[in-house]
Structure formats: C-alpha cells, structure tokens
MDTraj code that builds the backbone (N, CA, C; nanometers):
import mdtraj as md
import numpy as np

residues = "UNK UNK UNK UNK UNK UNK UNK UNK UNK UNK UNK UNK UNK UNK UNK UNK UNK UNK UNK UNK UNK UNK UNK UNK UNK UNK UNK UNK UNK UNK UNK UNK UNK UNK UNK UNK UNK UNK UNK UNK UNK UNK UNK UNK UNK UNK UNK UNK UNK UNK UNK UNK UNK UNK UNK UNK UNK UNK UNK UNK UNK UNK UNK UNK UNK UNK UNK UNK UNK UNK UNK UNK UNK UNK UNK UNK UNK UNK UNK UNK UNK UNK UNK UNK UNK UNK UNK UNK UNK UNK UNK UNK UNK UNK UNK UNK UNK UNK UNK UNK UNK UNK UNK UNK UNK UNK UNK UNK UNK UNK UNK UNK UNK UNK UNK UNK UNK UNK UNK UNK UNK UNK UNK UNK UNK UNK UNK UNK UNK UNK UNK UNK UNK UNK UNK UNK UNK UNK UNK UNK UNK UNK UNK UNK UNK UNK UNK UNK UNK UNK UNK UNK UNK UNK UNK UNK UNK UNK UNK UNK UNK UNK UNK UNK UNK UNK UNK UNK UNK UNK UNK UNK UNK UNK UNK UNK UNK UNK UNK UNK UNK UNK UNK UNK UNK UNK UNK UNK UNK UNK UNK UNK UNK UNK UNK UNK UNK UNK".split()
xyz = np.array([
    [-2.4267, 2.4285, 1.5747],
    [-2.5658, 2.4480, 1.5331],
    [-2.5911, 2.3857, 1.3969],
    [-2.7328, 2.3076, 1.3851],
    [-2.7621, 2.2836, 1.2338],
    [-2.7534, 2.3576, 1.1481],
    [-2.7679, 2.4835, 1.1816],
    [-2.7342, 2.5454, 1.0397],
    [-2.5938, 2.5881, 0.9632],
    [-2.5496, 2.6084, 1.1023],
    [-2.3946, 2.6160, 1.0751],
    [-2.3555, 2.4907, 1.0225],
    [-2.3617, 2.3677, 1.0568],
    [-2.3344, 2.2361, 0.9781],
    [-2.4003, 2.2248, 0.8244],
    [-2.4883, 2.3398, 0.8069],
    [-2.5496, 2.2546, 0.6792],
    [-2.5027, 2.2544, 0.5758],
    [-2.4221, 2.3729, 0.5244],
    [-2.3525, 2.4132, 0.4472],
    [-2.2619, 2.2832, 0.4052],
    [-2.1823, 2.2310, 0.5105],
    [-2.0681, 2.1382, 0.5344],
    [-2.0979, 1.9955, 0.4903],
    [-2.2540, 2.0021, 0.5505],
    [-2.3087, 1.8192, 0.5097],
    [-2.3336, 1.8367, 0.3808],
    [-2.3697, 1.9090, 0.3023],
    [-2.4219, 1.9013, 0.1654],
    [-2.2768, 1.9137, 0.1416],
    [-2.2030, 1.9674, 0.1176],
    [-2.0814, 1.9739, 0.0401],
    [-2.0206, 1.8374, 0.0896],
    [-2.0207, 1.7740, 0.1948],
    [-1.9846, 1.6502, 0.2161],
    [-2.0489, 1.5265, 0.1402],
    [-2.2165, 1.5464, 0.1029],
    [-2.2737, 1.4648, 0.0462],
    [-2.2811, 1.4392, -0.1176],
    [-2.2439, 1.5915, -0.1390],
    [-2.2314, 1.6078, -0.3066],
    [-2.0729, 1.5515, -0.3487],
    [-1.9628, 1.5689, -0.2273],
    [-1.8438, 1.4964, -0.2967],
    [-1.8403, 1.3658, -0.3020],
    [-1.9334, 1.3298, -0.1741],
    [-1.9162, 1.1553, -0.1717],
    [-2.0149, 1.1221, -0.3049],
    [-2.1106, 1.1723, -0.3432],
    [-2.1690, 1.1377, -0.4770],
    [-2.0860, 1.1314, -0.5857],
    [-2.0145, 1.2477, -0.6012],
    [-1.9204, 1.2600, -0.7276],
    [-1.8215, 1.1685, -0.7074],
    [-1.7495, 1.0635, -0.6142],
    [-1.6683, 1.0267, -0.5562],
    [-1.7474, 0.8578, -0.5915],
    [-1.8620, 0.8438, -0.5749],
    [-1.9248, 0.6961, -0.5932],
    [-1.9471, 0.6910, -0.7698],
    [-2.0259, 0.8184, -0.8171],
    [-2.0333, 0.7899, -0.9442],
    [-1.8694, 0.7788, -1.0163],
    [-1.7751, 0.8689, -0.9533],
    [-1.6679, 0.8625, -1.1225],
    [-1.5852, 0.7694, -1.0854],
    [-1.6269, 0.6741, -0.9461],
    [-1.5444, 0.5406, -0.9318],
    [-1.6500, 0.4340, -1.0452],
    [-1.7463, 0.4800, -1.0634],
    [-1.8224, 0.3457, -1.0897],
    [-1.8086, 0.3453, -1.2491],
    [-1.7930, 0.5113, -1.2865],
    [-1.7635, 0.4990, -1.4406],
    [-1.6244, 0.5067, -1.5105],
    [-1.5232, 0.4751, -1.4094],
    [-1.3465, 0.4626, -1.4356],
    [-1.3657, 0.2943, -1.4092],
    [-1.4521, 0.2299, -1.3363],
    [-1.4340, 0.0949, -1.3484],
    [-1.5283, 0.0431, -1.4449],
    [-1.6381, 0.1403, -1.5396],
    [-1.6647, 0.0599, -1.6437],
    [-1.6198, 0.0787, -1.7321],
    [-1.5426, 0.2392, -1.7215],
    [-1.4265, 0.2115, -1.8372],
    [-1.3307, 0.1508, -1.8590],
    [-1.2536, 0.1206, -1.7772],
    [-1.1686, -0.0144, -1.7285],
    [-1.2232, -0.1037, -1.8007],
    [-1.3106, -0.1278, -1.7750],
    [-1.3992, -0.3056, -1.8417],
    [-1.4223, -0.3035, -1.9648],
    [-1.4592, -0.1741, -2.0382],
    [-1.4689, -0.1494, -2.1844],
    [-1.3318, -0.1893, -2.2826],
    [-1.2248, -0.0875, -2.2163],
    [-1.1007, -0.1143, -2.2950],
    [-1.0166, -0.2647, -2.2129],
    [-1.0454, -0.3215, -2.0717],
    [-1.0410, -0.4695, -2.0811],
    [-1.0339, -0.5508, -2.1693],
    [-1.1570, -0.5350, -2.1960],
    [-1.2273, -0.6251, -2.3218],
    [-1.1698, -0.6173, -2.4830],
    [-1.1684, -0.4810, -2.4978],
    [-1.0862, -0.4853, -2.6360],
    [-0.9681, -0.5274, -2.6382],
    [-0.8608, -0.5000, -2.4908],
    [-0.7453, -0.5384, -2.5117],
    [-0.7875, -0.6724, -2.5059],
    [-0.8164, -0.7827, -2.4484],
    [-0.8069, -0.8742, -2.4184],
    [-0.8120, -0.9788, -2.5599],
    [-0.9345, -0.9173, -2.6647],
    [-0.9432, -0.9101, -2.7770],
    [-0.8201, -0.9088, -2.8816],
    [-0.8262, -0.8198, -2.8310],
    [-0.6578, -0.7866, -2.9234],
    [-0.5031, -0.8504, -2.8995],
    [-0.5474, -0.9021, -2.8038],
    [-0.4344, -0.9917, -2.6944],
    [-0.3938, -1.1380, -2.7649],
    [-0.5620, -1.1297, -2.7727],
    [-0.6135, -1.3058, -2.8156],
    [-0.5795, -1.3228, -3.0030],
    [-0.5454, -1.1508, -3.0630],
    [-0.5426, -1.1776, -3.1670],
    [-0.6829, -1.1450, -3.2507],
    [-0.7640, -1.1240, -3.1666],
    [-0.8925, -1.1417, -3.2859],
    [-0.9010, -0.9703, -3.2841],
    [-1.0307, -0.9295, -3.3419],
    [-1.0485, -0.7887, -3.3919],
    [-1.0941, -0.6926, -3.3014],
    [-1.0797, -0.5923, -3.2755],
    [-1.1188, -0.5172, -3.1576],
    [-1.2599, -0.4352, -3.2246],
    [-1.3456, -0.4634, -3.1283],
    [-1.4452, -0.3899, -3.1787],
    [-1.5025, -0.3263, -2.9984],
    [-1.4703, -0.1819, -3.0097],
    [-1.5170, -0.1077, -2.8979],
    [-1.6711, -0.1139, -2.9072],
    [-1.7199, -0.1042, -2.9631],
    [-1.8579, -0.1029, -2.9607],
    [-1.9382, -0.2618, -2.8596],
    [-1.8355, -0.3647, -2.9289],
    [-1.9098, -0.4927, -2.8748],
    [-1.8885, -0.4928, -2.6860],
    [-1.7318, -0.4402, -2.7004],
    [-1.7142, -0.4089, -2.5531],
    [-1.7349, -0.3059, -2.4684],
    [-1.8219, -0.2265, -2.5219],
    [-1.8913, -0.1496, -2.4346],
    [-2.0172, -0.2035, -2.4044],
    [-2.0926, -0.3319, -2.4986],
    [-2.2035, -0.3321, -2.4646],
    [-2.1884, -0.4906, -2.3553],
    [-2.0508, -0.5408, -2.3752],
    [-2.0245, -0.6175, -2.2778],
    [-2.0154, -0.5614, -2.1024],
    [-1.9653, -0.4942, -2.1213],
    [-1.8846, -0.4273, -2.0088],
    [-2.0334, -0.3522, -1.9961],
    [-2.1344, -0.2871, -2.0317],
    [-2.2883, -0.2827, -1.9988],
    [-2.3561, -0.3923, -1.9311],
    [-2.3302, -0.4577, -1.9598],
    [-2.3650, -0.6433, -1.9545],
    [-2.3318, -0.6342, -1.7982],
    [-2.2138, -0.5864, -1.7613],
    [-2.2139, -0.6455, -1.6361],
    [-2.2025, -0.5086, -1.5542],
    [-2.2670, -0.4510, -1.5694],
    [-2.2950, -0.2809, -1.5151],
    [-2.2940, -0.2946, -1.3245],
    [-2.4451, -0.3780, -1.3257],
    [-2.4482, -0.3678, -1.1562],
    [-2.2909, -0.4994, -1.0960],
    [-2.2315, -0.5424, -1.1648],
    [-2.1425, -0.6502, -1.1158],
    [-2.0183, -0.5482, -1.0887],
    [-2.0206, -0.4796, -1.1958],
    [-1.8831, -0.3513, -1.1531],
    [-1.9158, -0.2677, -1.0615],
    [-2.0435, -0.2491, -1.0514],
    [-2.0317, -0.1395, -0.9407],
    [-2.0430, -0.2046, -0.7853],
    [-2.0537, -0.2910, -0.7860],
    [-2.0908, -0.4083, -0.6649],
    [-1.9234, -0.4401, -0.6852],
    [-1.8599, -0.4515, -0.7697],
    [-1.6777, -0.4484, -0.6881],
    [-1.6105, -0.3317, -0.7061],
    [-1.6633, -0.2151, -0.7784],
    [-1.6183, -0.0918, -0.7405],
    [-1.6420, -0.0407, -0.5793],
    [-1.7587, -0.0643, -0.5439],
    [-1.7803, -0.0446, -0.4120],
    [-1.6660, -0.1527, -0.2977],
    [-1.7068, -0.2736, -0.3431],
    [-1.6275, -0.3585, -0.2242],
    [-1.5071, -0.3318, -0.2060],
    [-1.4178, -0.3476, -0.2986],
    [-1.2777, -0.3015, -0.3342],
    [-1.2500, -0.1626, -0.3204],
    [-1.3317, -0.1014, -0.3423],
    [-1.3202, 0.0442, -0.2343],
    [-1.3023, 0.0609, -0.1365],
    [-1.4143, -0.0390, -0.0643],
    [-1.4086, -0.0296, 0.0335],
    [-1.3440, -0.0950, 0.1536],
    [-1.2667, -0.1862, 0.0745],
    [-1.1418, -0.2923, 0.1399],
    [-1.0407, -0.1807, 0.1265],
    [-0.9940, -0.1103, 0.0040],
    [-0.9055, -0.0698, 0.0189],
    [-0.9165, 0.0855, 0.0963],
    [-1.0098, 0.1502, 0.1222],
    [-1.0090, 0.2311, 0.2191],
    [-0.9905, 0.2168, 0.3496],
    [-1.0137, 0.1142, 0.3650],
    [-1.0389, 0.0510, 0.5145],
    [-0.8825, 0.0238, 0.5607],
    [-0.8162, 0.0218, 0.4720],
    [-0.6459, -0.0691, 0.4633],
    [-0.6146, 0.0585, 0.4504],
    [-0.6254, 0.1543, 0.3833],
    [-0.5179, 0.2838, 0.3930],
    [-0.5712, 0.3646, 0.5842],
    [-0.6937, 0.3960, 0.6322],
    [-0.6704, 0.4407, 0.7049],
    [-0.6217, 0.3434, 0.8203],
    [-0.6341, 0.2197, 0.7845],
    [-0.5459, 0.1621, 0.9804],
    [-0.4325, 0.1768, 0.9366],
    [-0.3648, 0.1752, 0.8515],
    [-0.1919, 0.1779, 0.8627],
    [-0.1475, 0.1932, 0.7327],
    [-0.1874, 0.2304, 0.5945],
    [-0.1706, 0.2663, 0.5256],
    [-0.1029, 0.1346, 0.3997],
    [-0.0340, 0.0591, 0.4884],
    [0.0200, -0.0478, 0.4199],
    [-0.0491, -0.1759, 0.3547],
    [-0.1545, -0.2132, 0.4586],
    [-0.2505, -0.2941, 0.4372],
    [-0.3527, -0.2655, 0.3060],
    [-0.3706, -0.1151, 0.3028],
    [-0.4139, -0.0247, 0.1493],
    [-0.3581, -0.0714, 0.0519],
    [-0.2363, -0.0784, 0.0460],
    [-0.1379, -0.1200, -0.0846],
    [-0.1272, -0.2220, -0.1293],
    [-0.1072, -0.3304, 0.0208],
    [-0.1551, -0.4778, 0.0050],
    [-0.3021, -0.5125, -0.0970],
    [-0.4038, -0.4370, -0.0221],
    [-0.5296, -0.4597, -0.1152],
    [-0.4883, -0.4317, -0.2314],
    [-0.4624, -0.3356, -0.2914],
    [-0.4891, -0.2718, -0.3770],
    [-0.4362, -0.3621, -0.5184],
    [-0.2636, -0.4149, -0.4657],
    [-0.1871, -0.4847, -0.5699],
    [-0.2774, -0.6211, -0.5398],
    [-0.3192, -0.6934, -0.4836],
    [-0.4238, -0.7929, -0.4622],
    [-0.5189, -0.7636, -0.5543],
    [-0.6179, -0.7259, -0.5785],
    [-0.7258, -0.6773, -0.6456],
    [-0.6944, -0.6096, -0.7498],
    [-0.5409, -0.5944, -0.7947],
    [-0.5331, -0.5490, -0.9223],
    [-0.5731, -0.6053, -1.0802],
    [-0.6024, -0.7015, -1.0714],
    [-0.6524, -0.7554, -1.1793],
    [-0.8098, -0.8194, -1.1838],
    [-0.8737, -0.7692, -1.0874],
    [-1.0105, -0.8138, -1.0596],
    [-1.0870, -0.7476, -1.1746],
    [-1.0676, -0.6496, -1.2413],
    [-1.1739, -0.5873, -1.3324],
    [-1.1821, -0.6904, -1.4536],
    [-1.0259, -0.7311, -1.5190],
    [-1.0484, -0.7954, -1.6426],
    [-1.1241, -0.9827, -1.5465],
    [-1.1030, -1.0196, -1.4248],
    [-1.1461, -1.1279, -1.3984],
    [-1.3217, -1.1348, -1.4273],
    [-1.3392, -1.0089, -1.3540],
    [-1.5074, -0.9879, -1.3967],
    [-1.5551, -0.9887, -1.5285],
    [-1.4898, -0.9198, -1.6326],
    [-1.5010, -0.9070, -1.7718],
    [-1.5533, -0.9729, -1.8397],
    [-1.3801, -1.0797, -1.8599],
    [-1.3855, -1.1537, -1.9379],
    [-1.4202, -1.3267, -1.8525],
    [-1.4275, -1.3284, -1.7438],
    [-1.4304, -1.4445, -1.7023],
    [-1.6147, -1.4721, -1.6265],
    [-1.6461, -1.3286, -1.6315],
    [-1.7770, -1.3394, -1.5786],
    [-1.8267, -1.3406, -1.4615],
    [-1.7103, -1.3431, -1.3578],
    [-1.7066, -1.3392, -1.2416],
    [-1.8371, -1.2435, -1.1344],
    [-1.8516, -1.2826, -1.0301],
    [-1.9302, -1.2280, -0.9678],
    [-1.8663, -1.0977, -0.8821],
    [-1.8658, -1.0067, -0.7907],
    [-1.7969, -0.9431, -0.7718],
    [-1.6781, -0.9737, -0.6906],
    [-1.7719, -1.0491, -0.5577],
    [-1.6499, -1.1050, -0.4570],
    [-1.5876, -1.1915, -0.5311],
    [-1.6161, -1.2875, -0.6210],
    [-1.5400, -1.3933, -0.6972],
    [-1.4443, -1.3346, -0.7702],
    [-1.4727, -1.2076, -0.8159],
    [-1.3544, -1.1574, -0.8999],
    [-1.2596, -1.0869, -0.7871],
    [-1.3051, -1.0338, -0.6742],
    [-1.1611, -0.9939, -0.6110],
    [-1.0852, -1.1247, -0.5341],
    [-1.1348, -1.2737, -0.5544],
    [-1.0939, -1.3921, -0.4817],
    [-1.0032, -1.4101, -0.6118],
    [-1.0722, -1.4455, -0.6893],
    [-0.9541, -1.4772, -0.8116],
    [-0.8530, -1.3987, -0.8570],
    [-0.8533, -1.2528, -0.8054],
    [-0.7583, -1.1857, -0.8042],
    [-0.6472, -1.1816, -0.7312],
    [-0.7311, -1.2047, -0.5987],
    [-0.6361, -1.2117, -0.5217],
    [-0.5054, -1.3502, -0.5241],
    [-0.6314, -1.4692, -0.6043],
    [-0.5373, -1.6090, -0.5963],
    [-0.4337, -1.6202, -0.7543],
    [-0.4459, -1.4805, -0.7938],
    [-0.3490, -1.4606, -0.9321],
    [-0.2831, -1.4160, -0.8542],
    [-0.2076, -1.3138, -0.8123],
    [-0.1480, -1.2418, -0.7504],
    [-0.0796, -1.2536, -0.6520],
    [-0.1227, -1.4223, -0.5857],
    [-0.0462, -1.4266, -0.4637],
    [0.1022, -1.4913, -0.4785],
    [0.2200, -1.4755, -0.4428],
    [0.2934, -1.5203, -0.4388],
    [0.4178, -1.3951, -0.5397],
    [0.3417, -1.2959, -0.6079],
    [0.3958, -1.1779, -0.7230],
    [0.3475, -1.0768, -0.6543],
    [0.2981, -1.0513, -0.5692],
    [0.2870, -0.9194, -0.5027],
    [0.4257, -0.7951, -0.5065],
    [0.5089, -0.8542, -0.4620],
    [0.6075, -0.7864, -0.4365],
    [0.6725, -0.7071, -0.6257],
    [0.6469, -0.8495, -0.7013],
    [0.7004, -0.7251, -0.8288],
    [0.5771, -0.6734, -0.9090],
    [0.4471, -0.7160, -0.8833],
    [0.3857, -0.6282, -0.9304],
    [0.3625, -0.4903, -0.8684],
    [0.4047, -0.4990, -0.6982],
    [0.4181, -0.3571, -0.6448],
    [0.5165, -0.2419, -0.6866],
    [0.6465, -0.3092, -0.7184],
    [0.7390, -0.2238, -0.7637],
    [0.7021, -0.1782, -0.9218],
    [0.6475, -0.2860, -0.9980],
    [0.6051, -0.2131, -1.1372],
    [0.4731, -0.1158, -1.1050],
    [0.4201, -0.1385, -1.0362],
    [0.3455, -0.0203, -1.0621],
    [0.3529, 0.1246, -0.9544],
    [0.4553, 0.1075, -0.9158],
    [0.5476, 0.2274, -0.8774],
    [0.6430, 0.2985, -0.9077],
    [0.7482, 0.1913, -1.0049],
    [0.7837, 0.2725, -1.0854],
    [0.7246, 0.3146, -1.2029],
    [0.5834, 0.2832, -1.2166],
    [0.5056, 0.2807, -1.3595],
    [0.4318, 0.4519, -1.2984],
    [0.4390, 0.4483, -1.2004],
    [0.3465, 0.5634, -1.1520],
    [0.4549, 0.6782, -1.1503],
    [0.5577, 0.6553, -1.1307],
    [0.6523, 0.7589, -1.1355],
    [0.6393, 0.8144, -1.2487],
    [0.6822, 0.6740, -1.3629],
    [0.7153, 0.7658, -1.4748],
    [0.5418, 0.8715, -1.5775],
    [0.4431, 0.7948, -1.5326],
    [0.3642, 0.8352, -1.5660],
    [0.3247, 1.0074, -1.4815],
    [0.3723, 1.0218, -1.3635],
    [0.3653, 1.1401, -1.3138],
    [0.4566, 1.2491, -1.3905],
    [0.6075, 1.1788, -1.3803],
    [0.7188, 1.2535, -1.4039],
    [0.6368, 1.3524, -1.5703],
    [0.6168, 1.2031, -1.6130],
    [0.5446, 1.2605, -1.7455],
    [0.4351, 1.3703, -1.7724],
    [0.3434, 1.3863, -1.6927],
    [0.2392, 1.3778, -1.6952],
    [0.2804, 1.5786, -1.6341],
    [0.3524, 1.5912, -1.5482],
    [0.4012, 1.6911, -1.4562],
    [0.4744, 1.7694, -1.5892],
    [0.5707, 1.7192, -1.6413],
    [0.6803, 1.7944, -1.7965],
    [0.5108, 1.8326, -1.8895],
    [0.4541, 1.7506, -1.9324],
    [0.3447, 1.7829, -2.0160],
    [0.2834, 1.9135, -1.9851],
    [0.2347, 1.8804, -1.8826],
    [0.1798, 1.9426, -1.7990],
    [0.2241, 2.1369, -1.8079],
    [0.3507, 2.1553, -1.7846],
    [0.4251, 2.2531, -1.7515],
    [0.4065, 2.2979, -1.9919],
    [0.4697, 2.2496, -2.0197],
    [0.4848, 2.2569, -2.1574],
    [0.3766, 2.3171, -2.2465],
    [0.1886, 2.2153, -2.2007],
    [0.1410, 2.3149, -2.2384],
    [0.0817, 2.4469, -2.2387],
    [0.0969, 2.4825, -2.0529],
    [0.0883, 2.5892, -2.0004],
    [0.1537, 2.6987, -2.0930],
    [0.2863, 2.6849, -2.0926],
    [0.3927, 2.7516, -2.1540],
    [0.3330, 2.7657, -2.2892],
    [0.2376, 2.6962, -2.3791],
    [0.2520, 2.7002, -2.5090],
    [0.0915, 2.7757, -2.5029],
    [0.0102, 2.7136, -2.4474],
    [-0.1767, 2.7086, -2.4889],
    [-0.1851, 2.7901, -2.3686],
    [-0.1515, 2.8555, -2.2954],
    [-0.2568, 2.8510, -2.1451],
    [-0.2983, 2.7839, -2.0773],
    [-0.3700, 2.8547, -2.0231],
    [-0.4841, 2.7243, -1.9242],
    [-0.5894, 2.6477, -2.0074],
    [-0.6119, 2.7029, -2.1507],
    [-0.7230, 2.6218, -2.2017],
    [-0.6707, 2.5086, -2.2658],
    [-0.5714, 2.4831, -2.3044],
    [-0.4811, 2.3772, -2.3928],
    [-0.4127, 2.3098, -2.2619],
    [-0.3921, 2.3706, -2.1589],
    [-0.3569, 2.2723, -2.0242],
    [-0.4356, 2.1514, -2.0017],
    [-0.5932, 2.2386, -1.9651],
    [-0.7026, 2.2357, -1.9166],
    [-0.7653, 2.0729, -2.0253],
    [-0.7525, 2.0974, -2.1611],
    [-0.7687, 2.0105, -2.2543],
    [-0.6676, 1.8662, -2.2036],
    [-0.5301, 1.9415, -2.2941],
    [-0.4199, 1.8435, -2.2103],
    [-0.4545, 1.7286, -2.1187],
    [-0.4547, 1.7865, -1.9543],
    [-0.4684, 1.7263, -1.8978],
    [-0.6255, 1.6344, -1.8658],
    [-0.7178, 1.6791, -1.9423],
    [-0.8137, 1.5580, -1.9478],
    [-0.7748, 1.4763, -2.0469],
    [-0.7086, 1.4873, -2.1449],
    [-0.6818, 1.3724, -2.2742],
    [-0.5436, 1.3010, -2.1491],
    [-0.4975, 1.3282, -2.1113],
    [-0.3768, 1.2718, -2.0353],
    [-0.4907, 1.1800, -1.9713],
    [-0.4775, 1.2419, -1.8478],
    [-0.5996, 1.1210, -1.7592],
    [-0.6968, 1.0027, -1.8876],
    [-0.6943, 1.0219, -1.9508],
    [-0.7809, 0.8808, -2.0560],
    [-0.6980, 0.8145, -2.0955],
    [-0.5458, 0.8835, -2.1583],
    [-0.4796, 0.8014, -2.1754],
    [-0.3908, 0.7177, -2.0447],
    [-0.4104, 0.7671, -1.9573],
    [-0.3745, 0.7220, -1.8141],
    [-0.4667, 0.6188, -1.8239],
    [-0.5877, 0.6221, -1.8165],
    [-0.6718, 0.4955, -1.7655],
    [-0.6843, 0.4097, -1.8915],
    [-0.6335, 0.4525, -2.0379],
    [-0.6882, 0.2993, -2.0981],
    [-0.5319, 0.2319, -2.0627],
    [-0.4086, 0.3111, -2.0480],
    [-0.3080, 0.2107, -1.9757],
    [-0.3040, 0.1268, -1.9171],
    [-0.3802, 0.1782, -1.8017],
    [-0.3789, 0.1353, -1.6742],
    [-0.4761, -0.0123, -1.7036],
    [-0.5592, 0.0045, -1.7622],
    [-0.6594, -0.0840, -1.8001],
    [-0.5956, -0.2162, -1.9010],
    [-0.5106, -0.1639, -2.0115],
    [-0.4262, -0.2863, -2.0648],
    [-0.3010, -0.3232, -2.0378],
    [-0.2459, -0.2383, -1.8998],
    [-0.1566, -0.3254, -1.8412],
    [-0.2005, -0.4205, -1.6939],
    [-0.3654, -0.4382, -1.6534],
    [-0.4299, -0.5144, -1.6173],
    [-0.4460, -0.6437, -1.6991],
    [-0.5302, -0.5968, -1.8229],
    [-0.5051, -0.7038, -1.8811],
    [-0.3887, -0.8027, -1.9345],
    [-0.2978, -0.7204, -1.9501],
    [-0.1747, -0.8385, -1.9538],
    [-0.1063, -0.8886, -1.8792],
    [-0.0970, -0.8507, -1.7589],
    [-0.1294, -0.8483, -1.6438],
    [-0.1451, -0.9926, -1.5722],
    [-0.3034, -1.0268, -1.6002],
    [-0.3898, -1.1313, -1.5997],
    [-0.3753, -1.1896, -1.6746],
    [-0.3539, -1.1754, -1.7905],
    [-0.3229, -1.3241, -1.9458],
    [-0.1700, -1.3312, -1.8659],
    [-0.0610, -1.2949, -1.8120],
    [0.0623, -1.3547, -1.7937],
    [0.0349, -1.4348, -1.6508],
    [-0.0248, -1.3615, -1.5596],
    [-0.0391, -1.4455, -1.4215],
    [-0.1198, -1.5807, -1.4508],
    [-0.2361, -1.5606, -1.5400],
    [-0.2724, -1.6967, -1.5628],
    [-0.2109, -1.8262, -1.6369],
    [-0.1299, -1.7551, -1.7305],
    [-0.0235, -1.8602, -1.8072],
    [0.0571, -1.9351, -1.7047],
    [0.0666, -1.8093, -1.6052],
    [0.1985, -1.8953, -1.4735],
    [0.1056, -1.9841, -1.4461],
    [-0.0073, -1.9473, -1.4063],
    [-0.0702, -2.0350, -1.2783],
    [-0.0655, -2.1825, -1.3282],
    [-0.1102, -2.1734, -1.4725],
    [-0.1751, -2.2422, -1.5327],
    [-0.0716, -2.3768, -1.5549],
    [0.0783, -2.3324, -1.5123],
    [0.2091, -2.4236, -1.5163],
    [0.2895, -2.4231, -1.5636],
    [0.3040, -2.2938, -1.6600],
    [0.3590, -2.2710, -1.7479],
    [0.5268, -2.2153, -1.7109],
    [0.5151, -2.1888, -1.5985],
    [0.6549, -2.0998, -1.5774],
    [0.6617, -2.1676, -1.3752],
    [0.7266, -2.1667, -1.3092],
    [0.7224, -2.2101, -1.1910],
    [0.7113, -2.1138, -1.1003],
    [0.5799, -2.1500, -0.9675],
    [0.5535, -2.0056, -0.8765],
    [0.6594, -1.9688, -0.7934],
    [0.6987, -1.8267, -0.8012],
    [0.8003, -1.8196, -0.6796],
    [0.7488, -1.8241, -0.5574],
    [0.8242, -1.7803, -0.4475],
    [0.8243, -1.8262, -0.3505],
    [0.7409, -1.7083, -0.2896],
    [0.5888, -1.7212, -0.2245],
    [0.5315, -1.6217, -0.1504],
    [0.6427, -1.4838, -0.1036],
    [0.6558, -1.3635, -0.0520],
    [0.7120, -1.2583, -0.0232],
    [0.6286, -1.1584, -0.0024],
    [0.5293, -1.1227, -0.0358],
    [0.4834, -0.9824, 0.0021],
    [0.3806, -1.0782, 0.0769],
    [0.3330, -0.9840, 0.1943],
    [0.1618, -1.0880, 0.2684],
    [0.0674, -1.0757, 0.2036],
    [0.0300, -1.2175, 0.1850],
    [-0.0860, -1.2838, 0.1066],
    [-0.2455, -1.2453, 0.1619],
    [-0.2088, -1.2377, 0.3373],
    [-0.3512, -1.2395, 0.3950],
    [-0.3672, -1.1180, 0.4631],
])
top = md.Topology()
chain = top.add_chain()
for i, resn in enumerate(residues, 1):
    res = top.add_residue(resn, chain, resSeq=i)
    for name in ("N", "CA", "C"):
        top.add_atom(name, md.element.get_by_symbol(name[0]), res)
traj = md.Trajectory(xyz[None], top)
C-alpha cells in the first residue's frame, strides 16, 4: 500500500539527497586543497582563499564529474564489483585534471584515464595499502579517544580525522598527476600495460 511505502520513499529520497550533495561538496573540496597543493608543488605560495574561489570557478564542472564518475563507478561495483575498482583507480586523478588544467568534465575523466593507463596496477596497490594504514589508524584513534574524552571528543575526533583524510587524499592526487604527467611527458619510460585499460 502507498502509505505503507511512504515512510520508505522519503527516507529513500532524503538519503539519496544527502548522498548527491556531500559527494558534490567532498569533490569541491578536493579541488580547493588540489589547487593549493598543486601551488605548493610548483613552489609558489599557497593561498586557500584564491583556491577556493578557483575551485568556485568551476562549481557546475565538478558536479557534472562528481555525478558521471559516480555514476561509472556505481555501475562497475554492482555488475561485478571489479570493474568499480577499475573505474575508480582510472578516474583517480580527474579532480586535479579539472582544476588545474580546466578540463571539461568528460575530458577530465578521459585524461585521467589516459594518465593512468598502463600504472593501474601500482596505483591500485598504493591506495590499498594507503587505505589500510589510514583505517588501521583511524580505528587505534578512534578507540583512544573514547577511552580518554567520551563520545564527545570521539565524536569531534573523528570529524577532524575525516578532513584530514580528505585533504590527503586530495594531495596525494595531486602528486599523483604532477608524477604521471612527468612520465607521460618522457621523462621516465611507460611500463608495460597490466591492469585493464578498457
């Protein structure tokens, strides 16, 4: 009965909301600290302010590959789960491509994908064992400040954790992308394809 469903669709519709917005504002935060690292990469001065109003700059372009890349990589975890992972290390460097290169959305998950091809395989293992240790970590913390603060110093804790999780995650993209492009660029010789490209 509709009414018996209604309960269910709204709670279905309010998570997929919360679920579209805090993808769209983890990928413009991504693009914010992008930008500074990339900045800081290059040597020159980091100014968060300029790269937030960059990473503003390209507001509807992030959310137009927050969505696509979502939605590639959803599509890849439920047929077989593997094809998910494939996307995912593929499109791992698409945020700083959009950034700093200006890219359009599909253009930035193409150029991602054509950084990436042929390194799939060790950028998969680094960011698996990168996820370990960031859990392992994250799990000890976790437990420690329970033990010390409660739940309110947990509760704290673990949102300052998660930020420092994502500006990581965000400048080991960017270096990421400044090293894959140095390869491409001739600098070092491509290995030999290994993980699937297509």
């Amino acid at each position: 009965p509709r009414s018996t469903l209604f309960p269910y669709t709204t709670l279905f519709r309010s998570m997929l909301i919360a679920a579209v917005v805090s993808g769209i504002l983890a990928y413009l935060s991504q693009a914010i600290l992008a930008d500074a690292a990339f900045q800081a990469l290059g040597g020159g001065a980091v100014d968060i302010g300029l790269s937030a109003r960059t990473a503003l700059s390209r507001f509807w372009t992030l959310t137009g590959l927050a969505g696509w890349v979502g939605l590639a990589v959803g599509v890849g975890f439920v047929l077989l789960i593997v094809p998910g992972i494939i996307l995912t290390v593929m499109f791992s460097v698409a945020v700083p491509v959009c950034v700093i290169e200006r890219e359009r959305a599909i253009a930035s998950m193409q150029k991602s994908a054509a950084l990436t091809a042929g390194y799939r395989w060790p950028l998969f293992w680094l960011y698996v064992v990168l996820a370990l240790i960031v859990w392992m970590t994250l799990l000890i913390l976790d437990q420690v400040l329970a033990q010390i603060g409660g739940d309110t110093l947990e509760t704290f804790g673990s949102w300052a954790a998660e930020a420092a999780v994502t500006a990581f995650h965000a400048v080991l993209a960017v270096a990421i992308y400044d090293a894959l492009n140095a390869v491409k660029a001739g600098g070092m010789p491509e290995p030999t394809p290994r993980f699937p490209d297509r």
